[in-house]
N, C-alpha and C positions, 0 to 999 in steps of 0.2 A: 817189819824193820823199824824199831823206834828211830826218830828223828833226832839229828847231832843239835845239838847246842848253837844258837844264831853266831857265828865267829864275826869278833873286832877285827881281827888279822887282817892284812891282807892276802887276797889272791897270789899265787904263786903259779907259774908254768915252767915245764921242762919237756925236752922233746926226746923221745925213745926212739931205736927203729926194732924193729923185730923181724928178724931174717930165721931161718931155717935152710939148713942143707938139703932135707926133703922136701922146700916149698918153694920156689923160686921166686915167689909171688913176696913182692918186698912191703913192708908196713910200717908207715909212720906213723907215732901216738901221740898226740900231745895230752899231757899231763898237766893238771891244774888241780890246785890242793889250798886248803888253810895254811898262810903262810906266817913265819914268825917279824917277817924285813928282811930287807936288802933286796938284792938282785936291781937287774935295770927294766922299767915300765915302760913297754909296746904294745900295740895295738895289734892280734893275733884273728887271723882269720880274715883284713879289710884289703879292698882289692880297691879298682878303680868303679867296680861297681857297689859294691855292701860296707859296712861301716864296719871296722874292727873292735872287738873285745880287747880292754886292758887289763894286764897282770903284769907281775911280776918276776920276768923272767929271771928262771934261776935262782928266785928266793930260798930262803932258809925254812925247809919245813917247818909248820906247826909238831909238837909232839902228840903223842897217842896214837889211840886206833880211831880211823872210821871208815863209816862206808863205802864202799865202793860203786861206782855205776861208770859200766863201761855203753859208749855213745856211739852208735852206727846213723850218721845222720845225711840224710839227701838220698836222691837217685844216680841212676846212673851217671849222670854227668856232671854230678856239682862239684864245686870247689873244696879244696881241702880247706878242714877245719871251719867248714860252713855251719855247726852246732856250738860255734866258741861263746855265742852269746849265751846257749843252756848250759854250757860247763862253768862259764864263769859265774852264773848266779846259783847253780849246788854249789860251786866252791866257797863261794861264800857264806853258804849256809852251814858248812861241817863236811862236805861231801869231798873224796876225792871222785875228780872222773876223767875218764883215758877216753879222750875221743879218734876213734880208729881209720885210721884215712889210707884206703889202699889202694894200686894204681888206676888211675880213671882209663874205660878202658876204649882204643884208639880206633876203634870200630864196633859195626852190630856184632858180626860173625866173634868176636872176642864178648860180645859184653852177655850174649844169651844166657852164660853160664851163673851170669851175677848173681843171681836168685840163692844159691846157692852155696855161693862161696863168702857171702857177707857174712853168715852165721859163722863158717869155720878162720873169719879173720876174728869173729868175737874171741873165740877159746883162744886162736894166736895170742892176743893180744892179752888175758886175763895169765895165760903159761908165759908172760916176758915179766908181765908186771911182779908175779908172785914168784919169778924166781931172784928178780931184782931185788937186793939186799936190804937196800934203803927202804924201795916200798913196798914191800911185805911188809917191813915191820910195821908201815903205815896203814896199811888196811887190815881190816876186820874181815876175817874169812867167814864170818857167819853172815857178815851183811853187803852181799853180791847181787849188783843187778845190774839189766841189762834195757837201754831204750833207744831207740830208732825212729825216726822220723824216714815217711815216703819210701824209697828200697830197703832202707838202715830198721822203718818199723816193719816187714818183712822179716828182716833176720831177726827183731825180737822175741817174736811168739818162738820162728825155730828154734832157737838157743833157749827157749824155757820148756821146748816137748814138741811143738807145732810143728805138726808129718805133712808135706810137700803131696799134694796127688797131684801127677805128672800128665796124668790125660786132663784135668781142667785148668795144668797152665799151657800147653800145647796150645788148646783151643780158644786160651785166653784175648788173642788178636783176634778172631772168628765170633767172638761174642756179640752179645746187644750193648754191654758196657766195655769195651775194649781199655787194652792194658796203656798206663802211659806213654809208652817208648813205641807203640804199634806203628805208628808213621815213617816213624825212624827204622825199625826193621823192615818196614814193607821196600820202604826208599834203595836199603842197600841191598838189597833179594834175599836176606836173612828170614826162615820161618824160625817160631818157638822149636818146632820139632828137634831141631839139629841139639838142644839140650843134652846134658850128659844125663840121659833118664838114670843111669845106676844112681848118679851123684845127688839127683834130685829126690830118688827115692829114700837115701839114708838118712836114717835119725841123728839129726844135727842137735841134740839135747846135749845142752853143758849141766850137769849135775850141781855144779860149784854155785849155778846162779837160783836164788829164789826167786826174784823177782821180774818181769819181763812188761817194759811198755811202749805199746806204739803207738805213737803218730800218726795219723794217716796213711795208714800203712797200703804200698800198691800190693794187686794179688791178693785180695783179703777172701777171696771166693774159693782162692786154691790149697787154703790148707784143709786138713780134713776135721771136720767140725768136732768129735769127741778126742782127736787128738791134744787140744787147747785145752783141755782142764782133767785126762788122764793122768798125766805124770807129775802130777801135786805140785808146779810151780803158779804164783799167781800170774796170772797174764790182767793187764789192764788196756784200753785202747780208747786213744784219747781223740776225737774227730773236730777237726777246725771245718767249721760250717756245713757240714754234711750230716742228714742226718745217722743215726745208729741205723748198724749192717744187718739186716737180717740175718745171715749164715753166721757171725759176730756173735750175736743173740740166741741162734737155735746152739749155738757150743756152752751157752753159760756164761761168755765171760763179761764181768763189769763195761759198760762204758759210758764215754762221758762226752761231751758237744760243747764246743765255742762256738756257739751260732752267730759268733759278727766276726769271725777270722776266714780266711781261707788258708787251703795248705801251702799259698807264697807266703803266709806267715809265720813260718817256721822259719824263715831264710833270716838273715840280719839287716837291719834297715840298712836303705839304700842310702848311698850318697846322692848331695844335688845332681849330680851328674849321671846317675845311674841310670835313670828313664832313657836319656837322650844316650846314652853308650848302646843300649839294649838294643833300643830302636835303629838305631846305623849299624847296629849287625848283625844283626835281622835275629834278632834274641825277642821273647816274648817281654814286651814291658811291659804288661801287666801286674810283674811280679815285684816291680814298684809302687804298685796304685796305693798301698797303703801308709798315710802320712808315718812319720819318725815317731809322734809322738804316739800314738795311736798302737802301731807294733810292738812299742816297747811297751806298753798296754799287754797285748795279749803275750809277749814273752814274759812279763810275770805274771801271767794266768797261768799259761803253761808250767812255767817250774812249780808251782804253787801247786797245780791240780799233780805234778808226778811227786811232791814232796810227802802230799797229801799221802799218797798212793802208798809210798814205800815207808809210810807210818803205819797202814792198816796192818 
């Protein structure tokens, strides 16, 4: 996927929803692209804990085609549009990207299925885009990709071929390494089992996409290792202070290491007040330890190392 042109413009946002009669499952996009000016400038994605990303709401597209990368970012429980700081630095660069935010969900016994359904809110969201008048004509249909961060890098590999085996997420809370959210299922008497094994079993491959990169991706034990570089999409994976995954490795695919990041670096830096919110309720604040100046460090590592990527 050659790289766009570094764009003067400014960043541009719009916000899609994406519904289906057959899906009851609602999805909001936020849309960030090369912009031409105007629109009015907000900070997207900032809460009373993370710091918001600026664009330009409702700007005036840039013309042309370019690439597209659609963004499944966080786990089960993050905030919507918690990837706005990686969409706004590909937008910047020439990229548009659709970060996919779908409902967060209100218990374990709802959330088991997630594994699953993040991939097929990918294809949702690429079938609103490309029937969208406007941005179709904005995107480049040859240059589609797809990257995830934490759950979101999960559904990367699936939306590029990566086959679900269903007995080693099952057994995933049972392991030596247990899965993120395992506390939280054991908490509410939720086991993995209850999974819709059909759902998890099916080929969640979007043909549309070449490209597919994860983040830190949870469940990286459970895909099945020759599925990752059968079906000719590139899979890349990108690990914030962890070393490289063995089962990663015996599939073939690229990876790469920030050895001074961890994976609360993918989040948006914190506000002054974030640690001390976190802490009063009873949030891990750890996931502020690292300074402002510092994160925004490893988030242009990050885009850099996925720009890199979808140049090879």
């Amino acid at each position: 996927m050659p790289r766009p042109a570094l764009a003067d413009s400014p960043v541009g946002v719009r916000t899609l929803a994406a519904d289906s009669g057959d899906d009851p499952r609602r999805l909001s996009l936020s849309v960030w692209y090369p912009a031409e000016g105007g629109g009015t400038v907000e900070e997207v994605g900032g809460n009373a804990v993370f710091v918001g990303q600026p664009a330009h709401r409702d700007a005036a597209m840039a013309p042309g085609q370019h690439p597209l990368v659609l963004l499944s970012h966080g786990g089960l429980r993050s905030a919507a549009d918690s990837g706005a700081w990686l969409s706004g630095r590909l937008a910047e660069n020439g990229f548009v990207v659709v970060e996919v935010n779908g409902p967060r969900p209100d218990s374990a016994a709802g959330a088991v299925d997630e594994i699953w359904r993040r991939p097929q809110d990918v294809s949702r969201a690429l079938d609103r885009v490309l029937q969208d008048p406007t941005l179709s004509a904005m995107v480049d249909p040859a240059r589609i990709a797809v990257a995830g961060h934490a759950l979101g890098g999960t559904a990367a590999p699936a939306s590029g071929g990566g086959r679900f085996d269903a007995d080693a997420f099952v057994s995933a809370c049972t392991a030596e390494t247990e899965g993120p959210d395992c506390g939280w299922f054991r908490a509410q008497g939720v086991a993995l089992a209850e999974v819709d094994r059909g759902m998890l079993d099916h080929a969640h491959r979007d043909p549309r996409i070449g490209t597919a990169i994860a983040i830190d991706p949870e469940y990286a034990d459970v895909f099945r290792a020759p599925s990752l570089t059968e079906q000719g999409t590139k899979i890349r994976v990108i690990w914030l202070g962890a070393p490289e995954h063995p089962h990663i490795a015996e599939a073939g695919v690229a990876q790469m290491v920030i050895g001074t990041a961890t994976t609360y670096d993918a989040f948006p830096a914190c506000t002054p007040k974030g640690t001390f919110i976190l802490a009063e309720d009873g949030g891990d604040a750890t996931l502020c330890d690292t300074e402002a100046a510092a994160r925004a460090s490893i988030h242009d590592d990050i885009a850099e190392r996925i720009r890199t990527a979808l140049d090879q």
